[in-house]
N, CA, C and O atoms as CSV, one atom per row, in Angstrom:
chain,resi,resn,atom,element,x,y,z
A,1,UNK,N,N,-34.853,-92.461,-64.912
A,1,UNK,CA,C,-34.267,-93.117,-63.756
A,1,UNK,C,C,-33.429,-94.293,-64.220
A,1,UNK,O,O,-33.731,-95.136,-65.064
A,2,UNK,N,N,-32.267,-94.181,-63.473
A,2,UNK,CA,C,-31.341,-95.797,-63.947
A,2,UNK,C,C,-32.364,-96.981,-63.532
A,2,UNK,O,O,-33.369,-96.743,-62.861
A,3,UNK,N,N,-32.104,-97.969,-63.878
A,3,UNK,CA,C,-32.370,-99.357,-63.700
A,3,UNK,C,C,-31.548,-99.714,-62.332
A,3,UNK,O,O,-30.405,-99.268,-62.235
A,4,UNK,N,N,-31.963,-100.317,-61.522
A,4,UNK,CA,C,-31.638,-101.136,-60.315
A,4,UNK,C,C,-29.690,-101.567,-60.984
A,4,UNK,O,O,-28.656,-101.010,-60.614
A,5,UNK,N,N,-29.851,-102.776,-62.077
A,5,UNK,CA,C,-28.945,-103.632,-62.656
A,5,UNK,C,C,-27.473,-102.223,-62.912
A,5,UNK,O,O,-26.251,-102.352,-62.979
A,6,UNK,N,N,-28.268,-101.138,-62.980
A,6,UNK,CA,C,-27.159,-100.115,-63.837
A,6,UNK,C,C,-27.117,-99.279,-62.482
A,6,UNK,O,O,-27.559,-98.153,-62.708
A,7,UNK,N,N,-26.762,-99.429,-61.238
A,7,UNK,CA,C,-26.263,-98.262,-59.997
A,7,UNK,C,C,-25.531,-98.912,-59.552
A,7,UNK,O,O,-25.764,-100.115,-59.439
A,8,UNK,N,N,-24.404,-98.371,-59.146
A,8,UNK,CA,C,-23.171,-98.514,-58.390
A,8,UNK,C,C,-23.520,-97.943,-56.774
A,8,UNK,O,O,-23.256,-96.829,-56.324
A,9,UNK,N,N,-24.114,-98.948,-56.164
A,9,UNK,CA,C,-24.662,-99.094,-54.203
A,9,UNK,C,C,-24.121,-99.407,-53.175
A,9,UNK,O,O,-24.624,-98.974,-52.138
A,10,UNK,N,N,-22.807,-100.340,-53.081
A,10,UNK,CA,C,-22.107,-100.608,-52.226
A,10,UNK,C,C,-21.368,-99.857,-51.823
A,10,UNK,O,O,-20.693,-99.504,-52.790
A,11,UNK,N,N,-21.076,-99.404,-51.040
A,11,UNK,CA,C,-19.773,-98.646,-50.627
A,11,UNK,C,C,-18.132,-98.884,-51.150
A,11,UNK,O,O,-17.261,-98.130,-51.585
A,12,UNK,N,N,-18.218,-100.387,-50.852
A,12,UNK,CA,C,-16.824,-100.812,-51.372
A,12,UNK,C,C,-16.513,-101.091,-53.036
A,12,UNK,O,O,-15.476,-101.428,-53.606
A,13,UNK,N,N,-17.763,-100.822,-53.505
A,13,UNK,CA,C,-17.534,-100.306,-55.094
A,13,UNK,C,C,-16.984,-99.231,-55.128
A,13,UNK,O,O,-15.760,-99.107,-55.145
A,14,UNK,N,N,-17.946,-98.118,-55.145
A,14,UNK,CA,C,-17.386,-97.096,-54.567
A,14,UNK,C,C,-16.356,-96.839,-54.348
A,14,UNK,O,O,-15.817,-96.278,-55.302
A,15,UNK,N,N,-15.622,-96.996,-53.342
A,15,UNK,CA,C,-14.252,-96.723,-52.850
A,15,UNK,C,C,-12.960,-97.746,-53.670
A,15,UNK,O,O,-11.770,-97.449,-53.565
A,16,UNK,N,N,-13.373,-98.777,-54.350
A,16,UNK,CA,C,-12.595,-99.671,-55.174
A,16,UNK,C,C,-12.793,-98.736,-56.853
A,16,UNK,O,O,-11.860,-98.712,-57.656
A,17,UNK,N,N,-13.911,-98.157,-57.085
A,17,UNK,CA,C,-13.975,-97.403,-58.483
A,17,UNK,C,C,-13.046,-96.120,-58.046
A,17,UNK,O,O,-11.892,-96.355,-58.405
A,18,UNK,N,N,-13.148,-94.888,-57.417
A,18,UNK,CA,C,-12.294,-94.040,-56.620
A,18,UNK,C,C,-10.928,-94.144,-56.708
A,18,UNK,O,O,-10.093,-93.509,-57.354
A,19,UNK,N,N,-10.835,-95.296,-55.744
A,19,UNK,CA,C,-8.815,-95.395,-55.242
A,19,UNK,C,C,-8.027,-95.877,-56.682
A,19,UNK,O,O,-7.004,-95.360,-57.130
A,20,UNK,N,N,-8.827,-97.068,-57.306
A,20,UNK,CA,C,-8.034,-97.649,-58.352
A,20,UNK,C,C,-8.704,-97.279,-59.720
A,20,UNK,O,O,-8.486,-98.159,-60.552
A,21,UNK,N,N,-9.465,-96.224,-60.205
A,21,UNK,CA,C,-9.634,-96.078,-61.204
A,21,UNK,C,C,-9.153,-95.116,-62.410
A,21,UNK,O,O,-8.366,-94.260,-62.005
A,22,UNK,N,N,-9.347,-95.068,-63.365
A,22,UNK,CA,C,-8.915,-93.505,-64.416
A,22,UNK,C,C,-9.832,-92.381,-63.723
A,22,UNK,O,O,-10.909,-92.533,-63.146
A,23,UNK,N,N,-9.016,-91.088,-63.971
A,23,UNK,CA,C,-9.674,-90.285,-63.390
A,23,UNK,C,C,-10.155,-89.239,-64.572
A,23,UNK,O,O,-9.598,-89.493,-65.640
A,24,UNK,N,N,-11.021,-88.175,-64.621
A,24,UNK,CA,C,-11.247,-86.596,-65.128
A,24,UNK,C,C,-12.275,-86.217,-65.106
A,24,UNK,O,O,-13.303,-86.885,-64.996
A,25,UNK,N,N,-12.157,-84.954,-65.220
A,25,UNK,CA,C,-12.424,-83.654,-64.404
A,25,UNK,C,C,-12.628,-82.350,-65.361
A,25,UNK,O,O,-11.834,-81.833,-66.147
A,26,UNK,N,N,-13.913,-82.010,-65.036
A,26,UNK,CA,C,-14.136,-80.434,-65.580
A,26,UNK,C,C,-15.004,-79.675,-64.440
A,26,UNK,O,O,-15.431,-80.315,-63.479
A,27,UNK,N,N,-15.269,-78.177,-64.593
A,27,UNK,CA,C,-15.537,-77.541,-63.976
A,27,UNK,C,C,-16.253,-77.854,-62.624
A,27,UNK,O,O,-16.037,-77.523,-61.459
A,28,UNK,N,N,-17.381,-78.780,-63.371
A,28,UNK,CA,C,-18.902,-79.134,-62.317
A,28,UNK,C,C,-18.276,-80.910,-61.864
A,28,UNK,O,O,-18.369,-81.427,-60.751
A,29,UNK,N,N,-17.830,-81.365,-62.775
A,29,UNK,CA,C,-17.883,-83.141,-62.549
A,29,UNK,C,C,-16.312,-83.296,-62.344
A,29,UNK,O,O,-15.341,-82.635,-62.710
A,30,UNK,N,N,-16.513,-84.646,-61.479
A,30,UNK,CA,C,-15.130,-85.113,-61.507
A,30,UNK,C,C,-15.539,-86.822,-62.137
A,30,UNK,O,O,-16.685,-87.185,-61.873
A,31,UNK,N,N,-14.901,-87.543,-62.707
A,31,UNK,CA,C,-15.775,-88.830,-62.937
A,31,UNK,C,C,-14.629,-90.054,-62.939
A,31,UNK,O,O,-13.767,-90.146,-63.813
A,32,UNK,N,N,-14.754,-90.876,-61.933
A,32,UNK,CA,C,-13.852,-92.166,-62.026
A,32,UNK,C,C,-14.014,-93.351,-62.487
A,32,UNK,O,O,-15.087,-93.621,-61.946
A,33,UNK,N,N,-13.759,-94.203,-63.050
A,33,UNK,CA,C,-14.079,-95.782,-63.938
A,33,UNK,C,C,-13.289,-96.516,-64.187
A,33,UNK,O,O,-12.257,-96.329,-64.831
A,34,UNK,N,N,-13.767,-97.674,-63.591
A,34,UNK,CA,C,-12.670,-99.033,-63.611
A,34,UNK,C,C,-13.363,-99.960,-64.620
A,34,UNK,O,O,-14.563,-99.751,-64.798
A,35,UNK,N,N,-12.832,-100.862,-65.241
A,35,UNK,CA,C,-12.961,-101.337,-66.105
A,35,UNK,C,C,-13.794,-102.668,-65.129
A,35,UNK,O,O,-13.529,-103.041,-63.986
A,36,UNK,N,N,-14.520,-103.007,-65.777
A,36,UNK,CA,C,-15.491,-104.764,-65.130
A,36,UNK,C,C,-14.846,-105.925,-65.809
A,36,UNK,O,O,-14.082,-105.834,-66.770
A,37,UNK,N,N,-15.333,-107.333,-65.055
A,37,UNK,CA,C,-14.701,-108.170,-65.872
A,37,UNK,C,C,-16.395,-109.235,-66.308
A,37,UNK,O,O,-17.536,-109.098,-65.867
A,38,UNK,N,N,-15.854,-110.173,-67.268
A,38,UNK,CA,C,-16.937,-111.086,-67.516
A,38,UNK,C,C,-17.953,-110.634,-68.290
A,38,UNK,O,O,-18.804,-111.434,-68.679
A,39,UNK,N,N,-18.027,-109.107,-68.673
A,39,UNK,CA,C,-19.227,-108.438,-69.707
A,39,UNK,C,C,-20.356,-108.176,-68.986
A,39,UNK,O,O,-21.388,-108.594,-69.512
A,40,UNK,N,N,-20.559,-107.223,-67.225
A,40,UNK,CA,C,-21.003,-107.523,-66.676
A,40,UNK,C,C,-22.055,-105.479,-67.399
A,40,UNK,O,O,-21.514,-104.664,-68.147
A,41,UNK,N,N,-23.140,-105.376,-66.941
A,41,UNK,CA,C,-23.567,-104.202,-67.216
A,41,UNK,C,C,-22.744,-103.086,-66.654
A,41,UNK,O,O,-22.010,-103.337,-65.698
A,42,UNK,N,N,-22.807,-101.580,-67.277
A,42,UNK,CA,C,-21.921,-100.667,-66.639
A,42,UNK,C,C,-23.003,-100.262,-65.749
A,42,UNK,O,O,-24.158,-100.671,-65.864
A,43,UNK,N,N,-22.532,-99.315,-64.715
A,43,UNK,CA,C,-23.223,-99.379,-63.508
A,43,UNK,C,C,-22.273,-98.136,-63.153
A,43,UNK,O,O,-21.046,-98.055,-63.206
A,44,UNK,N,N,-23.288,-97.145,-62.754
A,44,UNK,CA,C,-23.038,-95.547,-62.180
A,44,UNK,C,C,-23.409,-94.902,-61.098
A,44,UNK,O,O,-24.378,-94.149,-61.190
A,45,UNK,N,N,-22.796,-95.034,-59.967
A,45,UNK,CA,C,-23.072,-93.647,-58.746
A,45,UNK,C,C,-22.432,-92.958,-58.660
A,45,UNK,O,O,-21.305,-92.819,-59.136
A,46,UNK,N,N,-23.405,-91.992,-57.612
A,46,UNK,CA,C,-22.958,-90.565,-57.804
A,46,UNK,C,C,-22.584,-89.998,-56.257
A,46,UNK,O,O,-22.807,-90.621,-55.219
A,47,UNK,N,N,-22.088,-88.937,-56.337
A,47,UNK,CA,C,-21.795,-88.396,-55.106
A,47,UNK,C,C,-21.734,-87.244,-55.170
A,47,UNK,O,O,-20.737,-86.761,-55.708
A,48,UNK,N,N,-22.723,-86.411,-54.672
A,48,UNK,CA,C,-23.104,-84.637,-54.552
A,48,UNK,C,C,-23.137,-84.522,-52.904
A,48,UNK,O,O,-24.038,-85.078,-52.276
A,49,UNK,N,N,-22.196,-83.838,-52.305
A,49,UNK,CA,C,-22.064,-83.225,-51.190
A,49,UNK,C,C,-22.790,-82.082,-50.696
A,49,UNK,O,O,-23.939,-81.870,-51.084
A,50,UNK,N,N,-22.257,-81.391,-49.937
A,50,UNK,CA,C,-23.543,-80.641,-48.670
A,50,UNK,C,C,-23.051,-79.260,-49.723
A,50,UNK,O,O,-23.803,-78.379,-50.139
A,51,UNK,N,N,-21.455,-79.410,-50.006
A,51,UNK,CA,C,-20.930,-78.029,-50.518
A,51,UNK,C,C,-21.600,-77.635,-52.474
A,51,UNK,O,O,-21.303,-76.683,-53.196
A,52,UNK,N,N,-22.410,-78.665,-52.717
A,52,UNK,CA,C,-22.762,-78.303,-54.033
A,52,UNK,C,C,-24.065,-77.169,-53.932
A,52,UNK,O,O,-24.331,-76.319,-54.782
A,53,UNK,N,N,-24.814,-77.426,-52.596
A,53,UNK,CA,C,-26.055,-76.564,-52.208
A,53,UNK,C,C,-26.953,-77.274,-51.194
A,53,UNK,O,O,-26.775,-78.421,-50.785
A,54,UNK,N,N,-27.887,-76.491,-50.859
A,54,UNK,CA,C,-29.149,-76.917,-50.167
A,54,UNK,C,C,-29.890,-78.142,-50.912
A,54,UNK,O,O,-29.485,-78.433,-52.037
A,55,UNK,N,N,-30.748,-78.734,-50.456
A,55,UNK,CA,C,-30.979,-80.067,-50.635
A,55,UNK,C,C,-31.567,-80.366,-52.265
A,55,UNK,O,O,-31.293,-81.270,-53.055
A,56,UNK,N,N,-32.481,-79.197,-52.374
A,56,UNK,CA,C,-33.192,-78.730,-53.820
A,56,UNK,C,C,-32.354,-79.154,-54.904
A,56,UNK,O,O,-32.620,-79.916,-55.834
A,57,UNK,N,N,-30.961,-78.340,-54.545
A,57,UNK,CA,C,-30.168,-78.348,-55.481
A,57,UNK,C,C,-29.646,-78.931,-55.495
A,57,UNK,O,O,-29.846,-79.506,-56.565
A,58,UNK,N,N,-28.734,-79.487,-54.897
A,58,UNK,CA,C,-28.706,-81.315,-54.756
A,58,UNK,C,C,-29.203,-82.438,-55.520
A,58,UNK,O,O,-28.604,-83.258,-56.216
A,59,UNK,N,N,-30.182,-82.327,-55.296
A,59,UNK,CA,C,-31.137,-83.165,-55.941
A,59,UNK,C,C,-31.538,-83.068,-57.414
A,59,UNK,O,O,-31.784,-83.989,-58.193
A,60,UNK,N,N,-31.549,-81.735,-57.625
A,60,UNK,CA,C,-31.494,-81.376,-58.961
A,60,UNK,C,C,-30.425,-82.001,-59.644
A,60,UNK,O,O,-30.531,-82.848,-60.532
A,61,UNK,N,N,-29.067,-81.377,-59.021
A,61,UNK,CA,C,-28.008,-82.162,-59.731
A,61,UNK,C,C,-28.071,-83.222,-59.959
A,61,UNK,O,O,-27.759,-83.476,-61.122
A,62,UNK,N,N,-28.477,-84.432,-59.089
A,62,UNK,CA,C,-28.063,-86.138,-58.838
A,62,UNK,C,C,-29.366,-86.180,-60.484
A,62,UNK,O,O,-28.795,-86.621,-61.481
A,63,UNK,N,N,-30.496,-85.882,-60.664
A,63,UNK,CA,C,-30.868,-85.876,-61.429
A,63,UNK,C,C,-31.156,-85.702,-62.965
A,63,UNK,O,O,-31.877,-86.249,-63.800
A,64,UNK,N,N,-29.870,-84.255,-62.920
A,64,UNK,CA,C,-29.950,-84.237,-64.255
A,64,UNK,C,C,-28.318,-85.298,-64.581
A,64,UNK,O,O,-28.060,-85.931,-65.604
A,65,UNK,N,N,-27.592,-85.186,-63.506
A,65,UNK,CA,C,-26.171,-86.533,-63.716
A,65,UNK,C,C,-26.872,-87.695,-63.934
A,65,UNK,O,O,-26.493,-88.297,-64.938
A,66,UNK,N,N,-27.716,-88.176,-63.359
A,66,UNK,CA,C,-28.610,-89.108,-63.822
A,66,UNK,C,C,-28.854,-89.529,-65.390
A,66,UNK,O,O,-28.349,-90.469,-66.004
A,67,UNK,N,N,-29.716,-88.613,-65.811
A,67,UNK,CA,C,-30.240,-88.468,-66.738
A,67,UNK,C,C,-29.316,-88.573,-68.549
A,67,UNK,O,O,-29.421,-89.065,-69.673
A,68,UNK,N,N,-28.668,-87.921,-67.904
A,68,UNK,CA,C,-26.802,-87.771,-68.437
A,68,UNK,C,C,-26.163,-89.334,-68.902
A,68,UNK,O,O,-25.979,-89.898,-69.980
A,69,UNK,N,N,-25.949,-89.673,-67.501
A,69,UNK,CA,C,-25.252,-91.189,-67.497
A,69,UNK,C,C,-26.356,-92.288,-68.362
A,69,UNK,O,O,-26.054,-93.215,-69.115
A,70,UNK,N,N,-27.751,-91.790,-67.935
A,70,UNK,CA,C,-28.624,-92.504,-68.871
A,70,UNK,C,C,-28.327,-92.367,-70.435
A,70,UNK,O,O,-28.286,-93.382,-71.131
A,71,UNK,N,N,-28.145,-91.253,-70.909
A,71,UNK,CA,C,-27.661,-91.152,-72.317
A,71,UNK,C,C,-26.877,-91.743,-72.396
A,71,UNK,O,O,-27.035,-92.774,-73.051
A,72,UNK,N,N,-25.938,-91.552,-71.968
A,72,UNK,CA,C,-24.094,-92.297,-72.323
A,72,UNK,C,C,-24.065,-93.608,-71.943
A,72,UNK,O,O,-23.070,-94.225,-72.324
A,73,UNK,N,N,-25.161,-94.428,-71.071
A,73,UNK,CA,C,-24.810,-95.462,-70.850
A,73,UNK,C,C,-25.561,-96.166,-72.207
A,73,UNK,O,O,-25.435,-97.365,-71.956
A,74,UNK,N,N,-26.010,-96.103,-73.024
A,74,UNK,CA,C,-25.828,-96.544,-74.397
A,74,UNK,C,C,-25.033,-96.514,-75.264
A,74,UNK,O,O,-25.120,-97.540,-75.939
A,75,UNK,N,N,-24.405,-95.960,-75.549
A,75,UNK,CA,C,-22.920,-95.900,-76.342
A,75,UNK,C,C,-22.179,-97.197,-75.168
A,75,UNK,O,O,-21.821,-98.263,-75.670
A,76,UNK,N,N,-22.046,-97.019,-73.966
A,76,UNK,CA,C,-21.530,-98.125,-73.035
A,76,UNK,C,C,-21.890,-98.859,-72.128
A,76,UNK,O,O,-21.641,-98.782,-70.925
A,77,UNK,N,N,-22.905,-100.099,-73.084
A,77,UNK,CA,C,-23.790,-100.470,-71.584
A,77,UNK,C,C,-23.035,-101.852,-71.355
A,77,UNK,O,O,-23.681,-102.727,-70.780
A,78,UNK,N,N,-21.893,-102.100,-71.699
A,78,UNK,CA,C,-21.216,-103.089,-71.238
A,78,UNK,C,C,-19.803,-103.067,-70.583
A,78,UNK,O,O,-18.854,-102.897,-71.348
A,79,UNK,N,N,-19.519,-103.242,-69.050
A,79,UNK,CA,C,-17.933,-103.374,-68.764
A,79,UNK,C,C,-17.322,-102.028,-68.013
A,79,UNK,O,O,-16.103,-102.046,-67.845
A,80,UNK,N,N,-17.877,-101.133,-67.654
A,80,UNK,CA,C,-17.604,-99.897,-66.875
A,80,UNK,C,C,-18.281,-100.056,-65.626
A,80,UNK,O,O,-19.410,-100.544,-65.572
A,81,UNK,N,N,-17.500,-99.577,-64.379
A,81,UNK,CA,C,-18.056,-98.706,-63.283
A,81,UNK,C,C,-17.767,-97.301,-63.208
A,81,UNK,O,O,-16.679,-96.967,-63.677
A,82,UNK,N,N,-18.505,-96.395,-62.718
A,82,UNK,CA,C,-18.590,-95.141,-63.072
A,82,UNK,C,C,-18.933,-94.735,-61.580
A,82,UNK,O,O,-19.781,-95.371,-60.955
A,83,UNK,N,N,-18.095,-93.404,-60.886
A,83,UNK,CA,C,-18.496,-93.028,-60.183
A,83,UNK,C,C,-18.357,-91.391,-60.098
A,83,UNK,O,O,-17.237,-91.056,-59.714
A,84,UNK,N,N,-19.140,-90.435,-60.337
A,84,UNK,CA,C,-19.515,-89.270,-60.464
A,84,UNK,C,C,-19.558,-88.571,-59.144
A,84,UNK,O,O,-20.174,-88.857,-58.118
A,85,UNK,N,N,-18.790,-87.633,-59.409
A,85,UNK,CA,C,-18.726,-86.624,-57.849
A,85,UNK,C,C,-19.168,-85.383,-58.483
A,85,UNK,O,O,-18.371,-85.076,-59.370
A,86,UNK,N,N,-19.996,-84.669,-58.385
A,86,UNK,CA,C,-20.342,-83.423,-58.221
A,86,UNK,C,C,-19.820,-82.396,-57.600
A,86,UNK,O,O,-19.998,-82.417,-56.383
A,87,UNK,N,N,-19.187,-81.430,-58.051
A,87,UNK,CA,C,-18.393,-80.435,-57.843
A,87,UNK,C,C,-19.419,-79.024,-57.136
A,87,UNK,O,O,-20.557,-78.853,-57.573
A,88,UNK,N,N,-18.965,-78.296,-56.265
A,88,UNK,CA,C,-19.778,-77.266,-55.635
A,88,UNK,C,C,-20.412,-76.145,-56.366
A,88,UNK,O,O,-21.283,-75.318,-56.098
A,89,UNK,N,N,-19.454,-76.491,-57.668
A,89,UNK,CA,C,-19.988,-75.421,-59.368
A,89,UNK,C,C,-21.430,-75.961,-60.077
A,89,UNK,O,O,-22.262,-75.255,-60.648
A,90,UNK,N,N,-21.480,-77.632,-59.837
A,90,UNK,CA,C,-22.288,-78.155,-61.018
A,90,UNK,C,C,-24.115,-77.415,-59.915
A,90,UNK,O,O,-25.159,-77.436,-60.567
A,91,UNK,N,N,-24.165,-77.046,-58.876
A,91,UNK,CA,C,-24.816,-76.250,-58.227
A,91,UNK,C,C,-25.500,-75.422,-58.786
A,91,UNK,O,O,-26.718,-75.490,-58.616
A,92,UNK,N,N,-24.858,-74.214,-59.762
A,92,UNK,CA,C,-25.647,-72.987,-60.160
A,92,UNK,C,C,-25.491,-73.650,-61.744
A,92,UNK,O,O,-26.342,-73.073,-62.421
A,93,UNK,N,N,-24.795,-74.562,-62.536
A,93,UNK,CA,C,-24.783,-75.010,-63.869
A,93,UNK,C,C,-25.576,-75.060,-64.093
A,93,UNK,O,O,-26.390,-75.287,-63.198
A,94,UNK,N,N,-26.139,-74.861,-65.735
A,94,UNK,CA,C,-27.371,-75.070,-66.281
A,94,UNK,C,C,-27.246,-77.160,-67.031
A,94,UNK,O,O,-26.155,-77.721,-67.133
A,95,UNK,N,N,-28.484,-77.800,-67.379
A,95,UNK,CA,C,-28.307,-78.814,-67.310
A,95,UNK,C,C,-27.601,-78.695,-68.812
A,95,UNK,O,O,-27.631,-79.876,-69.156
A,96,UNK,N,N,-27.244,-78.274,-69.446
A,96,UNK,CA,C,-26.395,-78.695,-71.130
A,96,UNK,C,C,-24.878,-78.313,-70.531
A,96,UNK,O,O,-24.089,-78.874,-71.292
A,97,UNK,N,N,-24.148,-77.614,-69.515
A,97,UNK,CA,C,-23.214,-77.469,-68.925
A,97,UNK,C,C,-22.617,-78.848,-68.359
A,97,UNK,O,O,-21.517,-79.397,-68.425
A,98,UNK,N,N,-23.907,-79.166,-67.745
A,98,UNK,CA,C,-23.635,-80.559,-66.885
A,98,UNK,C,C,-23.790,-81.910,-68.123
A,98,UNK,O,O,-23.230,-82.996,-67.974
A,99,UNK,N,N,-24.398,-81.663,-68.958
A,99,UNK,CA,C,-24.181,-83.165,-69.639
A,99,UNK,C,C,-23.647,-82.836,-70.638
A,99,UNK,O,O,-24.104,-83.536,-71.541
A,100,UNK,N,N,-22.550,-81.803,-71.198
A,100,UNK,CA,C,-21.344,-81.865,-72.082
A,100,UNK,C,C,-20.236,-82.078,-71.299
A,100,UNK,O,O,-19.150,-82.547,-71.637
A,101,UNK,N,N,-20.616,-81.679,-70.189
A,101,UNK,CA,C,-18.970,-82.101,-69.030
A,101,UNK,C,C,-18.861,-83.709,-68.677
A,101,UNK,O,O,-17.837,-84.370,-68.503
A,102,UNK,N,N,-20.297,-84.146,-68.625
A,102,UNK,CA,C,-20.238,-85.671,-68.055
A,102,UNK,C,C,-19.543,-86.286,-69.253
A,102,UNK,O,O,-18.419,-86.777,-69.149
A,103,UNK,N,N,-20.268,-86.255,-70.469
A,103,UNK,CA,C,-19.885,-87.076,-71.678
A,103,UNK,C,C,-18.550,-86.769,-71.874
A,103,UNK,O,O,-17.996,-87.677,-72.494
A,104,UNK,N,N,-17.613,-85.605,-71.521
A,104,UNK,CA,C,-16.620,-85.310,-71.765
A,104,UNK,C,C,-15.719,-85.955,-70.871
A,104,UNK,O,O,-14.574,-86.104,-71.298
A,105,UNK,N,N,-15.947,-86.325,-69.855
A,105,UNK,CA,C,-15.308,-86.748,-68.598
A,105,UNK,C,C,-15.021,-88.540,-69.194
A,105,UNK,O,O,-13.966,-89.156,-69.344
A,106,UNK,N,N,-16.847,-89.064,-69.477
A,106,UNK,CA,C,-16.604,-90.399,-69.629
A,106,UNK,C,C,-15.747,-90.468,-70.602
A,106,UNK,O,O,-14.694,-91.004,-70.257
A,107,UNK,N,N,-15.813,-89.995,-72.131
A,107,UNK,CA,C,-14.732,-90.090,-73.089
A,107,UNK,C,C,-13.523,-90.397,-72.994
A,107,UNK,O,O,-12.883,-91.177,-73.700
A,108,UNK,N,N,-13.056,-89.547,-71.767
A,108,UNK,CA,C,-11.288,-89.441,-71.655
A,108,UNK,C,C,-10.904,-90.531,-70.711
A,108,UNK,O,O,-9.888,-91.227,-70.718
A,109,UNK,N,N,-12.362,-90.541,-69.550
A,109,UNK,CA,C,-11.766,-92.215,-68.964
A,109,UNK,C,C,-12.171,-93.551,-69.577
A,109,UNK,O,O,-11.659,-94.605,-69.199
A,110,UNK,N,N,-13.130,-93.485,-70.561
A,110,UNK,CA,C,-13.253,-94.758,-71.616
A,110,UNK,C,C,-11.301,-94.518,-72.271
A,110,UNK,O,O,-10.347,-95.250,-72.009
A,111,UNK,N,N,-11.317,-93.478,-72.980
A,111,UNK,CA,C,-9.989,-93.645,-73.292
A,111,UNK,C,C,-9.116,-94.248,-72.869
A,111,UNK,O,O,-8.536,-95.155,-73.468
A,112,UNK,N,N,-8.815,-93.754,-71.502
A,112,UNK,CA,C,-7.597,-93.957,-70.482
A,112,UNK,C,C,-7.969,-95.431,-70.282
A,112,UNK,O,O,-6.978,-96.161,-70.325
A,113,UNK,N,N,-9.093,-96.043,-70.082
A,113,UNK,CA,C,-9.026,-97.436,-69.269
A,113,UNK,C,C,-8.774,-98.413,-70.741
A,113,UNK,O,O,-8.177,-99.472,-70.547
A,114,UNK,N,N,-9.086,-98.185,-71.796
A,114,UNK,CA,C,-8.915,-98.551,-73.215
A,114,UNK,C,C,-7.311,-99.020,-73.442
A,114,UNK,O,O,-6.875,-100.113,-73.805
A,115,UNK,N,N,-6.497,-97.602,-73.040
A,115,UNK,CA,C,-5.218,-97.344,-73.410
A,115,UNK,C,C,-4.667,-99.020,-71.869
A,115,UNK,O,O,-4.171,-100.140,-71.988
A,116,UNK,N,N,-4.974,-98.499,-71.132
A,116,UNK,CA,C,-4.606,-99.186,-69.681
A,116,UNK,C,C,-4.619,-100.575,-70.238
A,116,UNK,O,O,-3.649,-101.257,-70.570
A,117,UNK,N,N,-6.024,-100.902,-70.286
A,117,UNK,CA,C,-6.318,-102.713,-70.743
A,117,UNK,C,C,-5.527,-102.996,-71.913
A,117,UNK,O,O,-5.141,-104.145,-72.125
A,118,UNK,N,N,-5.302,-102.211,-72.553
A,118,UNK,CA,C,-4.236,-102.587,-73.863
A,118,UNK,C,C,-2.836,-102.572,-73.712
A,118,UNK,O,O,-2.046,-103.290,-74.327
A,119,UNK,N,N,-2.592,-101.802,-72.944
A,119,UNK,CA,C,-1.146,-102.302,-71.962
A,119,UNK,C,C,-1.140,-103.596,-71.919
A,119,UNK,O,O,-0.512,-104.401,-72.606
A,120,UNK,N,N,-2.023,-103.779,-70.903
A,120,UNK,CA,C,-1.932,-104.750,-69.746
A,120,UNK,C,C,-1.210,-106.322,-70.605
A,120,UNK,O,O,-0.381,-107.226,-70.501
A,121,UNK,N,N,-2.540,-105.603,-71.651
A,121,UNK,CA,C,-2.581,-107.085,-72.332
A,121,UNK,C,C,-1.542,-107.152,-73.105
A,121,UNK,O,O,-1.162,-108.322,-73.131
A,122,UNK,N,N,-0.931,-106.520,-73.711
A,122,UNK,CA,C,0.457,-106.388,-74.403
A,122,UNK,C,C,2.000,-107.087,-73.734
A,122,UNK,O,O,3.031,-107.514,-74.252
A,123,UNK,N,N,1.385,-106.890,-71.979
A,123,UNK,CA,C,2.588,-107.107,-71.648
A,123,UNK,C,C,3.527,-105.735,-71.305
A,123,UNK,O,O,4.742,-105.621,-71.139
A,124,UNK,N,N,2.461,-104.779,-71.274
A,124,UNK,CA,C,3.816,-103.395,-71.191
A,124,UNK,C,C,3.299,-103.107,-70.281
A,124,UNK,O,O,2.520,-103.877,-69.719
A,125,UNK,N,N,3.559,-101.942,-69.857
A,125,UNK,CA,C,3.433,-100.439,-68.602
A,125,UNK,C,C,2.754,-99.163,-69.242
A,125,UNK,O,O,3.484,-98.630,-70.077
A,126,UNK,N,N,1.590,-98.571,-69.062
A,126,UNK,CA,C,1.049,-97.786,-69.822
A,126,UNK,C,C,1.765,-96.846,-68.894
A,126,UNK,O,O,1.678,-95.629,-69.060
């Protein structure tokens, strides 16, 4: 189970990680992340809809994404928000499907927000 300090709960996180963040995407996951300021802990919610399955499965999912983000949030437990949508596929996925897609997802938006902040700070336009 995450830690209290490490979930993303507000809504307007949420929708501020979403609208303005790096995005990607594989089969089962879609995963968005904005960069934090001040060195604050990274912090991850999730979002599995009605169309991923019945409640079982549902739940299954939010759990093994869970479990997932728990791994990876060691390699990054500083300066990310993370918000995980569950795709109507990650449903029948087996759980090594679902946590090579997550880690694959965070990679490319650690990348992207990496590349972004190094813009920024440069003074250019990524």
């Amino acid at each position: 189970m995450l830690p209290v300090i490490n979930r993303v709960r507000a809504a307007g996180d949420f929708s501020h990680t979403v609208r303005s963040g790096a995005r990607a995407g594989r089969r089962n996951v879609l995963l968005y992340g904005v960069l934090t300021s001040g060195g604050s802990p990274s912090r991850v919610g999730f979002i599995v809809g009605k169309n991923v399955g019945n409640a079982v499965a549902r739940n299954l999912v939010k759990r093994r994404l869970r479990y997932a983000a728990l791994e990876q949030l060691r390699a990054h437990p500083y300066g990310y928000d993370l918000v995980v949508r569950a795709l109507p596929a990650a449903g029948t996925s087996d759980w090594q499907s679902l946590r090579h897609e997550f880690a694959g997802c965070l990679g490319t938006v650690v990348r992207k927000l990496e590349r972004t902040d190094r813009a920024d700070r440069e003074g250019g336009v990524s």
